[in-house]
N, C-alpha and C positions, 0 to 999 in steps of 0.2 A: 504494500500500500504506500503510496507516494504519501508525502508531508503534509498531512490540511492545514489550512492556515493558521498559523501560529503555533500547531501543537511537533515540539520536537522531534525529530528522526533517530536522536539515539535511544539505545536497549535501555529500558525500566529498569532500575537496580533493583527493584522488589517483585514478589508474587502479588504480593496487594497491588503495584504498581501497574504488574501487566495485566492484571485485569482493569483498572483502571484508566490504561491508557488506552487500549485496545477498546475498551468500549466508548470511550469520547472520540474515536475514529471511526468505528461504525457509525454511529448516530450524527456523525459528521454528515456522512452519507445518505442514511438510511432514517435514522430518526428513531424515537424510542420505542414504538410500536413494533418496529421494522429489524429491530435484533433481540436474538433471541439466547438465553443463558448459555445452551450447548455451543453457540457460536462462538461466542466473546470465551468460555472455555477451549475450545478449540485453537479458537487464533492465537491466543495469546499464551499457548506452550504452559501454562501453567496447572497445576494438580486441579481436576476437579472438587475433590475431598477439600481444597481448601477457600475455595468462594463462599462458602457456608460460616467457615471460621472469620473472613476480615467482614463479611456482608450477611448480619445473621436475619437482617430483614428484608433480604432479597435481590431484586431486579432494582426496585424504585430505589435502595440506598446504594446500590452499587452507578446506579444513572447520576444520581446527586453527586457523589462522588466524582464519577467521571467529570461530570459538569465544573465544578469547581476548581477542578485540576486542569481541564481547558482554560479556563477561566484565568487562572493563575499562569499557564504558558502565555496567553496571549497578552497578559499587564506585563511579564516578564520581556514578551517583544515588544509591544511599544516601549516602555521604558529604553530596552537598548535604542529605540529608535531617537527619544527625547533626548538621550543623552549622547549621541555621537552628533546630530544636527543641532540641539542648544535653542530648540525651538518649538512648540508644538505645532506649530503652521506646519513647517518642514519636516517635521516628524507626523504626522496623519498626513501629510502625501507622498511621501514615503512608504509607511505603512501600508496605503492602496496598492501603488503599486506593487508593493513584493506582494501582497493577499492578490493584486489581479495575474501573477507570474506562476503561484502555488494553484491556483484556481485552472487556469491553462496545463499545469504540467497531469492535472486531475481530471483532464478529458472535462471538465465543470462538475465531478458527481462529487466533490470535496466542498462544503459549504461550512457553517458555522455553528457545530454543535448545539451552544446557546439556542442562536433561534429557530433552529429546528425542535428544540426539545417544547421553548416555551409556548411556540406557534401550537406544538401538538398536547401538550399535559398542562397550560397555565390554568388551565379552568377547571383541574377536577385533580392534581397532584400538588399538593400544600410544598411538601418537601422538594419537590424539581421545582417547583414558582418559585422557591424563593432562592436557591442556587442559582437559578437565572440573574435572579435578580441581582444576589450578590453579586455576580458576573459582573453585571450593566454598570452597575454602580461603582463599582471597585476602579473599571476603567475609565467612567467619567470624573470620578474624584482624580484620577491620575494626571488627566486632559485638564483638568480644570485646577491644579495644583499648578502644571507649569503654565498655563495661560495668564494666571496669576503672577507665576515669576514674568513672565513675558510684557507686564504690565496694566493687561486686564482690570478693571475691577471685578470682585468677589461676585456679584451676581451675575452678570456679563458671564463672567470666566464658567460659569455654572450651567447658563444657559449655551454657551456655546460647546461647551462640552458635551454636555445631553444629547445635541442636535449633531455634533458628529459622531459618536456613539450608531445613534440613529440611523442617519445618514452612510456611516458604511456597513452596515448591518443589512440596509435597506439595497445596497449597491452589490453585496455578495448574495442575494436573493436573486435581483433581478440579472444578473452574470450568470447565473447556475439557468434561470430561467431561458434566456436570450440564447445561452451559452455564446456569449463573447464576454471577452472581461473589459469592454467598452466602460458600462457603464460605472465599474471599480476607478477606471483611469480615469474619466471627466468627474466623479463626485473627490477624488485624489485631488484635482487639480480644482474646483469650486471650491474644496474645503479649505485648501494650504491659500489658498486668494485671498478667503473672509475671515481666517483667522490670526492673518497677520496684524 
């Protein structure tokens, strides 16, 4: 399975981990409906006997999990992005583009865990809603920390944070849809324009 966006290419150090990662890469794909326990066992090389042991309440806490751990690679790549450009304009069009190059190299069936999950469980999984959320959130507080350093004011920097969140969330949807990563590269390049 090639890289989805943002979540690492190297080996899981843990059994907790490859199930872990291995399921926030199906649902990349597939979404939480759409993988199924033997699978995420299977791919991910790890002991069945022990998915029971890290995940004693199943599918929905092993998905949470994975969620969070996407979640956590992709703050993990913007931040490197923040910080080698010294800007978040420059850094969220950046961002696009490497998410619209991962998106390409993934024939488009590679998308965003996140909103795959919360599109599909917000309305009826408590525990995935809010892994989502902490997702959403974790990365706008990130956006909107250096918008701040960048000189923003506090609500500004807030709102504009939210709205790129949004906005390439919205652009890796319609990429997977379209299948071109067009629309990744012009909201790349809208977003690094309005938040300078």
């Amino acid at each position: 399975m090639t890289k989805t966006a943002a979540l690492p290419a190297r080996k899981p150090a843990t059994t907790r981990e490859r199930f872990v990662s291995m399921t926030a890469r199906l649902m990349s794909r597939r979404g939480y409906a759409g993988v199924g326990l033997n699978e995420i066992v299977e791919k991910s090389g790890a002991p069945k006997g022990s998915l029971y042991h890290f995940f004693p309440r199943g599918k929905e806490q092993l998905a949470a999990a994975a969620v969070d751990w996407a979640a956590e690679c992709f703050l993990a790549t913007l931040g490197e992005a923040i910080a080698k450009s010294g800007s978040a304009a420059a850094a969220v069009g950046a961002l696009a583009a490497q998410i619209a190059v991962w998106m390409e190299q993934s024939g488009y069936k590679d998308g965003s865990p996140l909103t795959i999950v919360a599109v599909e469980t917000g309305a009826f999984s408590e525990p995935l809603r809010l892994a989502c959320q902490r997702g959403y959130q974790a990365w706008a507080d990130a956006l909107a920390d250096q918008l701040r350093r960048d000189g923003k004011p506090a609500r500004e920097a807030s709102d504009l944070a939210l709205w790129a969140v949004a906005s390439l969330e919205g652009a890796i949807v319609l990429a997977r849809t379209q299948h071109s990563a067009e629309p990744l590269r012009r909201i790349g390049k809208l977003l690094q324009r309005a938040l300078k």
